[in-house]
Residue, then its C-alpha position, 0 to 999 in steps of 0.5 A: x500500500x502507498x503511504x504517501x501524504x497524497x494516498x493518505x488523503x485520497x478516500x478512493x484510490x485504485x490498489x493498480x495506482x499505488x503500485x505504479x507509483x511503487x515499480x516508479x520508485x525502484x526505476x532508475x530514471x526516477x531515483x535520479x530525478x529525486x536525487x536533483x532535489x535538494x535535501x531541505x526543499x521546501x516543496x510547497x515554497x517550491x510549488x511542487x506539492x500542495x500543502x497537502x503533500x500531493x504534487x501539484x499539477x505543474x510537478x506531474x507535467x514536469x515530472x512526467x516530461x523529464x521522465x519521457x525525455x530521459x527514456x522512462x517508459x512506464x506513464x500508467x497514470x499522470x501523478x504516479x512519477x511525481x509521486x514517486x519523486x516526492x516519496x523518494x525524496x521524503x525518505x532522504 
């Protein structure tokens, strides 16, 4: 199950979601796209997340357009990258 801030909040959300965003996390591509962010950001200052700890639509369109240019081939669901990025990130 994801624990994400966003899965939390979410009443209704698809078990395949949670583990698109989890076969995202051991992706390569996507490790290194979370490692670009600085340990300290303040993601919501950053307007990355909402305050609620889900990405912001501009995130998931960045997130998913830096995966697709890096060669990144799983896009099952549009905030399933950027989720990613932000769980891995949180873990730091």
């Amino acid at each position: 199950m994801n624990t994400t801030p966003a899965a939390q909040l979410v009443g209704i959300r698809a078990a395949h979601y949670g583990e698109a965003v989890a076969v995202l996390v051991a992706d390569p591509i996507v490790q290194a796209m979370a490692a670009e962010i600085p340990d300290g950001a303040d993601l919501v200052a950053d307007g990355m997340v909402h305050d609620t700890g889900s990405p912001t639509f501009n995130m998931m369109m960045r997130a998913n357009q830096g995966y697709a240019e890096r060669g990144g081939k799983n896009h099952a669901h549009i905030g399933a990258v950027a989720e990613a990025i932000i769980e891995i990130h949180g873990a730091r």
